[in-house]
MARMI-552648 format. One line per field, with one value per residue (C-alpha): x, y, z; residue in one letter; residue number from 1. Coordinates in pm, 1 decimal. Layout:
x	c(X / ...)
y	c(Y / ...)
z	c(Z / ...)
aa	c(a / ...)
i	c(NUM / ...)
END
This chain:
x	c(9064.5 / 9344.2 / 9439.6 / 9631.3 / 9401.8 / 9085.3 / 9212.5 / 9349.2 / 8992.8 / 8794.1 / 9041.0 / 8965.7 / 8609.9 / 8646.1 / 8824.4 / 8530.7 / 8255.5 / 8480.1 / 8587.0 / 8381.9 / 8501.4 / 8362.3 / 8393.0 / 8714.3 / 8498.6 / 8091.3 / 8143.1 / 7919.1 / 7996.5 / 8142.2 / 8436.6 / 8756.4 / 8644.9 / 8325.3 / 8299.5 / 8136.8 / 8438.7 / 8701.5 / 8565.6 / 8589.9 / 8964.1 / 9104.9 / 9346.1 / 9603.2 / 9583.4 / 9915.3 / 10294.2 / 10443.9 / 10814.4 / 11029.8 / 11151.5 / 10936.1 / 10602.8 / 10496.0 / 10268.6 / 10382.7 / 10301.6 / 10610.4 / 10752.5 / 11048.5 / 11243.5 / 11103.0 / 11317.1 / 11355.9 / 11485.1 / 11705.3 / 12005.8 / 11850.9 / 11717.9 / 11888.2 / 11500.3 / 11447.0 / 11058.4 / 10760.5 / 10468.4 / 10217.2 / 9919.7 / 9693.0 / 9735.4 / 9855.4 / 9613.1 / 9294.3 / 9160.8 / 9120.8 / 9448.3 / 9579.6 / 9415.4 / 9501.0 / 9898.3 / 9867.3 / 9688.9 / 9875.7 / 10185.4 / 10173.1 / 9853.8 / 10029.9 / 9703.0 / 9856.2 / 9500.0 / 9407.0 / 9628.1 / 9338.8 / 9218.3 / 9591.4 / 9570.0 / 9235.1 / 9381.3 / 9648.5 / 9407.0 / 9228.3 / 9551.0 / 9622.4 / 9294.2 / 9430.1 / 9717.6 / 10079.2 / 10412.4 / 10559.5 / 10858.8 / 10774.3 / 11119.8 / 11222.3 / 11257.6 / 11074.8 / 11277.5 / 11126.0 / 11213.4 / 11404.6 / 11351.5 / 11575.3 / 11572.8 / 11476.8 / 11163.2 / 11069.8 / 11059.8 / 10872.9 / 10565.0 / 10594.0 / 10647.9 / 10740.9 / 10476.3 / 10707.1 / 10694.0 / 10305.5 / 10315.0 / 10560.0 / 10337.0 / 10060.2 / 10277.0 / 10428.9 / 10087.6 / 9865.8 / 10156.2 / 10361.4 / 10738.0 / 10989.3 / 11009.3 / 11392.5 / 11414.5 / 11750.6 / 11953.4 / 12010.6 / 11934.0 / 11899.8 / 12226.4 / 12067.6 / 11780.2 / 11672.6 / 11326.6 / 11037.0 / 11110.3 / 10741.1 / 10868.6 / 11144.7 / 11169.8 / 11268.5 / 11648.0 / 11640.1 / 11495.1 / 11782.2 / 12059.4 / 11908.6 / 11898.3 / 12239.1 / 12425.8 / 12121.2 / 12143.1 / 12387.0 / 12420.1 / 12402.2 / 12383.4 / 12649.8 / 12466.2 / 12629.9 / 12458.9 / 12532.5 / 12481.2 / 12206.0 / 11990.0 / 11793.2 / 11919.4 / 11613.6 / 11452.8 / 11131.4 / 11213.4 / 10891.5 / 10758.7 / 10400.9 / 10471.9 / 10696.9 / 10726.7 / 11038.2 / 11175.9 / 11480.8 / 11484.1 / 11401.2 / 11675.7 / 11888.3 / 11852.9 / 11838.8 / 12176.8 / 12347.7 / 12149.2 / 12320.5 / 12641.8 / 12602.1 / 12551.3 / 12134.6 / 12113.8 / 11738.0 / 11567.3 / 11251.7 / 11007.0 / 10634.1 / 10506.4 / 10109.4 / 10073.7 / 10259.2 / 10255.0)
y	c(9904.6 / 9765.8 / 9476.5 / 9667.9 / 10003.5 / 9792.0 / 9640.7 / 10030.3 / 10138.0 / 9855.5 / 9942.4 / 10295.6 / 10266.9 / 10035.9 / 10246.1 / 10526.0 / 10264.7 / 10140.0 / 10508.1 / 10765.6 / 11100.0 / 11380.6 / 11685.5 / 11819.5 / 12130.6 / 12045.5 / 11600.7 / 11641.4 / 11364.1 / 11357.7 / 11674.8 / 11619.0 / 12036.1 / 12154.4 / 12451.6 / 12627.0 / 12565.6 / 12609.2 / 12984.5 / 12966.1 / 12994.4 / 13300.5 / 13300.5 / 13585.0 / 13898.4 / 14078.1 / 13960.1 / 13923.7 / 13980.6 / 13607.2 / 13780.8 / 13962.6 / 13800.5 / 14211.4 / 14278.1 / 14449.8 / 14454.4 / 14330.6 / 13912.5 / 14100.0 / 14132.1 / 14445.6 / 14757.2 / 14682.6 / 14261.0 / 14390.2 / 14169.2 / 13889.2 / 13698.1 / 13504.4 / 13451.2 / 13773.8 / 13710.5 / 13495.7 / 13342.0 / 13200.3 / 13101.5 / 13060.1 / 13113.9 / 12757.1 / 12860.6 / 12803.9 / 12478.0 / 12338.9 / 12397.5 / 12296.3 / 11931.2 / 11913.6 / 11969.3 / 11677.9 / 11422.7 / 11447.5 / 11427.1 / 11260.6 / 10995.9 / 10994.1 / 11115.5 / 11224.6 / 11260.2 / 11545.2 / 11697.4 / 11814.2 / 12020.7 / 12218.2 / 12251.0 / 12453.9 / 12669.9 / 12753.5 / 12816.6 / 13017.0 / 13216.8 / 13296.1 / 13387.8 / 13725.9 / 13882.0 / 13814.6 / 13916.7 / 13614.4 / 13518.5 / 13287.8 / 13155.8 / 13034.8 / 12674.7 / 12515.1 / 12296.9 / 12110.0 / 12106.0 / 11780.4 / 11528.7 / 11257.2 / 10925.5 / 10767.8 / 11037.0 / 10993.1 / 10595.8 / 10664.9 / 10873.6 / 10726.3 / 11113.4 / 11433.8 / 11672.6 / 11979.2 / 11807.9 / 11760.7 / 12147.0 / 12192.6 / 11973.0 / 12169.6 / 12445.8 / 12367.0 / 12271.6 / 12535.7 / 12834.7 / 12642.9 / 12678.1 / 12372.9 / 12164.5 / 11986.5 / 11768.8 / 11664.3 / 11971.4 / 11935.5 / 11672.1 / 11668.7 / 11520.0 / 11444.9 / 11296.5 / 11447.6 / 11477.6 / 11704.4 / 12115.2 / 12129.9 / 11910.4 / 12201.6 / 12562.1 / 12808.8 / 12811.2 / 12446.5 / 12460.1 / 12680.6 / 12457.8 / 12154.0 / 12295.1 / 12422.6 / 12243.7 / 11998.2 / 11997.3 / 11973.2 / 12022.5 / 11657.6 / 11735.2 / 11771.2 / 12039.1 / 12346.3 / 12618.6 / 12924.5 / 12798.8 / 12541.5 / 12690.5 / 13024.6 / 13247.2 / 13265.9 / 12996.9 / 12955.3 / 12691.4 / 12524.6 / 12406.9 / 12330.5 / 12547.0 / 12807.7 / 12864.7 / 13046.5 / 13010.9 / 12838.6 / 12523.5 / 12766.0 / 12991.5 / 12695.6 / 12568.5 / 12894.3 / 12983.2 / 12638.0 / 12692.3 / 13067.9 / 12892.3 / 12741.9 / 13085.5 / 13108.6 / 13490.9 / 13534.7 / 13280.5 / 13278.0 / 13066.9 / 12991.8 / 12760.8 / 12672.8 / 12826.2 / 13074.2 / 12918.7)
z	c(7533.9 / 7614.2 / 7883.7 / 8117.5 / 8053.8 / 8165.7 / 8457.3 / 8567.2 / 8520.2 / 8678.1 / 8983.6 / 8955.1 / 8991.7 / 9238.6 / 9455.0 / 9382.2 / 9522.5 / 9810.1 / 9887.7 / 9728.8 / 9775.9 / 10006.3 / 10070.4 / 10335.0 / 10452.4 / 10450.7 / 10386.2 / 10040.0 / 9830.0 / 9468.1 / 9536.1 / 9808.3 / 9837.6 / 9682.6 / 9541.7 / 9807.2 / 10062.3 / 9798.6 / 9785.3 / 10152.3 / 10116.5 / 10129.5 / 9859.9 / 9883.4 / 9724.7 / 9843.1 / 9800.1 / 10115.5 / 10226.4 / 10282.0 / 10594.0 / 10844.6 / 10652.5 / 10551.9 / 10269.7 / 9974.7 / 9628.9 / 9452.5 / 9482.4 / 9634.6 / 9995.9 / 10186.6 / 10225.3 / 10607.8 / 10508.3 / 10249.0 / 10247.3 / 10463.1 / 10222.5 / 9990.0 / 9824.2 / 9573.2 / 9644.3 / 9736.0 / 9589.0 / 9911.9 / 9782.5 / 10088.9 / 10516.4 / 10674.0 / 10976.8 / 10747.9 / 10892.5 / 10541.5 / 10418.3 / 10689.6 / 10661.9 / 10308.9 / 10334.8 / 10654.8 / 10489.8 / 10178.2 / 10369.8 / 10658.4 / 10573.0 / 10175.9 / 10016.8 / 9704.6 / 9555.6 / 9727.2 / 9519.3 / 9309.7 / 9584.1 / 9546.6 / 9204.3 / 9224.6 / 9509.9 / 9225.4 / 8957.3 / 9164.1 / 9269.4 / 8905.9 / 8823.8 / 8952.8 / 8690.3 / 8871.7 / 8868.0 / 8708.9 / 8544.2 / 8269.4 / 8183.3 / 8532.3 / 8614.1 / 8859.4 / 9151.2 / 9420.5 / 9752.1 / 9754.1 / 10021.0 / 10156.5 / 9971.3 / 10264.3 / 10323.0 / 9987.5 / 10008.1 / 10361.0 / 10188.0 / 9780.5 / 9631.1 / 9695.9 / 9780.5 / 9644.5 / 9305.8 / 9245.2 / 9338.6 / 9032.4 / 8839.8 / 8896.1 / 8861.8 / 8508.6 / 8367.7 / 8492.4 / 8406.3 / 8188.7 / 8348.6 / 8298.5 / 8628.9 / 8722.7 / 9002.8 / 8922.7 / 9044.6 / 9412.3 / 9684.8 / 10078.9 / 10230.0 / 10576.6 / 10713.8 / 11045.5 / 11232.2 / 11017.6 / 11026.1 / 11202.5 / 11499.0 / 11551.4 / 11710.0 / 11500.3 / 11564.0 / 11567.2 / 11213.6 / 11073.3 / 11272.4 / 11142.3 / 10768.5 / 10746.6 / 10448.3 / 10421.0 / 10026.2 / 9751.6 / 9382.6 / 9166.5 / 8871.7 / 8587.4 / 8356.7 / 8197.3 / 8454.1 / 8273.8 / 7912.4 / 7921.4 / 8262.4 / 8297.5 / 8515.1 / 8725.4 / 8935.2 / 9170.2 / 9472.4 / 9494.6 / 9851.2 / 10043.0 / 10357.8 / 10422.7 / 10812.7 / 10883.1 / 10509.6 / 10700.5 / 10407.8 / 10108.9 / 10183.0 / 10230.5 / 9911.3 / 9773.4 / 9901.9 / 9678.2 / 9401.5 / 9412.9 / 9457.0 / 9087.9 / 8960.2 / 8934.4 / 8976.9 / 9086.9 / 9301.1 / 9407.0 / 9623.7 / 9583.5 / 9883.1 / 9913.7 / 10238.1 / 10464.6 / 10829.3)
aa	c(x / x / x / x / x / x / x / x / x / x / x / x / x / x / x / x / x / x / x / x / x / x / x / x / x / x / x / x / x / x / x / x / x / x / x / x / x / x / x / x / x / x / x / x / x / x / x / x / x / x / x / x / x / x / x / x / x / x / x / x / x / x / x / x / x / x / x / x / x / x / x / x / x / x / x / x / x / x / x / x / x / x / x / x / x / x / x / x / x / x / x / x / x / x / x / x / x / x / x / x / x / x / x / x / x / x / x / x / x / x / x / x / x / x / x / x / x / x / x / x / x / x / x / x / x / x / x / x / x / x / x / x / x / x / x / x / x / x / x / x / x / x / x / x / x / x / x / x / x / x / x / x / x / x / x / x / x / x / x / x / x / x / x / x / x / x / x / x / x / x / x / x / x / x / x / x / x / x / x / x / x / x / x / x / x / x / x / x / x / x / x / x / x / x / x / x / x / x / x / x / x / x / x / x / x / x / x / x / x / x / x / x / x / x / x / x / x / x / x / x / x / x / x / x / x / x / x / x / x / x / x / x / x / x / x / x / x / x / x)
i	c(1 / 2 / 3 / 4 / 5 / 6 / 7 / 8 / 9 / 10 / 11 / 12 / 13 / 14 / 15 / 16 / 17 / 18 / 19 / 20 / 21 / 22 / 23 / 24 / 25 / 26 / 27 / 28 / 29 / 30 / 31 / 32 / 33 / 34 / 35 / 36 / 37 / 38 / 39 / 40 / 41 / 42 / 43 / 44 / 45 / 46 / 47 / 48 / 49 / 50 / 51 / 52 / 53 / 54 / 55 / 56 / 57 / 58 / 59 / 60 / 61 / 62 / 63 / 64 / 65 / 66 / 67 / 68 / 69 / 70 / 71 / 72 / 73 / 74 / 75 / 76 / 77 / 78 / 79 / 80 / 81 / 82 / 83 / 84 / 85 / 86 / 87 / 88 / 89 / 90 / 91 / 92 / 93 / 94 / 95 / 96 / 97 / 98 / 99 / 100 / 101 / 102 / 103 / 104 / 105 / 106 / 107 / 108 / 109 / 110 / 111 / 112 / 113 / 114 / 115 / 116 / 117 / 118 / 119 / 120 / 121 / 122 / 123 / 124 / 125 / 126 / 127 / 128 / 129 / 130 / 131 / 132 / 133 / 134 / 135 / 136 / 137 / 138 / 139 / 140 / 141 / 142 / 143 / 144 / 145 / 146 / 147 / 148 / 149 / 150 / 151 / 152 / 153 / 154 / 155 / 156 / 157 / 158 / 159 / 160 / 161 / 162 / 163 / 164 / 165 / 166 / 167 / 168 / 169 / 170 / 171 / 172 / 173 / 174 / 175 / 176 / 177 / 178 / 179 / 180 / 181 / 182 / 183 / 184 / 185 / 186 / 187 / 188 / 189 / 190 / 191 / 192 / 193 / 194 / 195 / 196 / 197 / 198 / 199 / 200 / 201 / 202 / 203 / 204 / 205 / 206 / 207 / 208 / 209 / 210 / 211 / 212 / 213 / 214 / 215 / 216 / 217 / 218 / 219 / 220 / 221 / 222 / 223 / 224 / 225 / 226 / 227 / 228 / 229 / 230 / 231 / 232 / 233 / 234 / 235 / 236 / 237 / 238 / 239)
END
């Protein structure tokens, strides 16, 4: 093995025996969520509408949101009231346990376990987060998602298409018409590629919590403005 491998691995288990995992929901040992509590998380059945949150059975905008929505349809795999989703989206943003991610790539397993309208050619694009967010917390949530994402279903991820201009206080710290002042012209396209020749025409916006959609349909409405035709949006939970 070599040098660098060994000393990655003695680290590794180090951590383990230092900080052994346990379980989020019922504190067994060995699982950050054991079996047991991950099947005590209602994963959703139902599409539901970007706007008014109704159920329907299509990823699309509801007859009665029609034309509200820059979003053609949603993806939510879970409820953001469930106490352990809830605690999984904090600590992996806001205490930077990235490795918890595992417990968000079994919710999404388990989500596709069920056959889905899905558009296997889309891209995948993260929410982007300020530089200075993303030097605050070490990653961006929205991209492990697309990680997860692109190896459980298989769609190419870009992170390199648009950024966040501004950096402001957290969307959960806001109201709801704060959150769609705040957003407003928030991100911008960088990069240089040939959008109608080299991109698909369809793309999923990829996000751990969509609240009032207000960021989502921001960047949804400059991705439309370099000619992306369908956009969608697939978020962990719906708050």
């Amino acid at each position: 093995m070599p040098f660098g491998s060994s000393i990655t691995a003695l680290s590794e288990l180090a951590h383990d025996l230092l900080f052994p995992k346990r379980c989020l929901g019922c504190h067994e040992f060995d699982n950050f969520i054991c079996d047991k509590c991950l099947d005590s998380i209602i994963i959703k059945n139902n599409f539901c509408c970007p706007i008014c949150n109704r159920e329907i059975d299509f990823p699309t905008v509801c007859p009665n949101c029609v034309g509200e929505s820059v979003i053609s349809g949603l993806w939510v795999v879970s409820n953001y009231h469930n106490k352990l989703v809830k605690e999984v989206i904090h600590l992996i943003k806001y205490s930077y346990c990235d490795a918890l991610s595992e417990v968000w790539e079994k919710m999404i397993m388990k989500y596709f376990e069920r056959e889905r309208f899905w558009p296997e050619e889309a891209i995948l694009i993260p929410v982007p987060l300020h530089k200075r967010r993303y030097l605050e917390r070490g990653f961006n949530q929205s991209i492990i998602i697309g990680n997860i994402l692109n190896k459980v279903r298989g769609n190419n991820i870009c992170d390199k298409i648009i950024a966040r201009k501004r950096y402001g206080k957290h969307q959960a710290m806001l109201d709801v018409e704060k959150r769609k002042e705040s957003i407003k012209g928030c991100f911008k396209l960088i990069s240089d590629i040939n959008w109608k020749e080299d991109l698909p025409k369809e793309v999923i916006l990829v996000d751990d919590v969509y609240t009032t959609g207000a960021t989502m349909q921001e960047c949804a409405r400059t991705l439309k403005g370099a000619g992306f035709e369908k956009i969608y949006g697939f978020a962990m939970a719906r708050g």
